[in-house]
N, C-alpha and C positions, 0 to 999 in steps of 0.2 A: 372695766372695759364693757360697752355696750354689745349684746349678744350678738346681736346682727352684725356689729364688725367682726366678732369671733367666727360665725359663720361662715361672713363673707372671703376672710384667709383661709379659714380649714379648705373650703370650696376651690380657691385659687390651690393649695395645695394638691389638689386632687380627688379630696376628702366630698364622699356624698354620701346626704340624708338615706338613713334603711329603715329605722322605726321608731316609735315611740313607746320607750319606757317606764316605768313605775313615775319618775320624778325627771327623767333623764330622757335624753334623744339621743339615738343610737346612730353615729356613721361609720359609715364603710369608708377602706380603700382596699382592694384586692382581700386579701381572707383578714385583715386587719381591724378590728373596731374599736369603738372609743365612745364613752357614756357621755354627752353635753348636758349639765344643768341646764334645766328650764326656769332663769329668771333673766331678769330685766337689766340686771346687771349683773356682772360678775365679778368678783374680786381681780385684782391685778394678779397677783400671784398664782391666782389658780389659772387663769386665762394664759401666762408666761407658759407653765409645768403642761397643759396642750398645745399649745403652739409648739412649744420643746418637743413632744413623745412624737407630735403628727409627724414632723419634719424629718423625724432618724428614719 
């Protein structure tokens, strides 16, 4: 999956950028966060297992 469509779901989820980490982007929702790989693509599987945690 292309990052910027991962983005662009976490975002529709509610999910917004807080900072940038080691290798990783850090988003918020309420006291909640979650690391984003910084590449160009992401694997399927891993892209599924955030879409999955954002959602609950």
């Amino acid at each position: 999956m292309k990052r910027r469509d991962l983005l662009h779901r976490l975002a529709e989820l509610g999910w917004s950028f807080d900072r940038q980490g080691g290798a990783h982007e850090i988003w918020r929702k309420g006291e909640r966060t979650m690391p984003i790989p910084r590449h160009t693509e992401i694997n399927e599987n891993t892209a599924r297992a955030i879409l999955r945690k954002a959602a609950e």
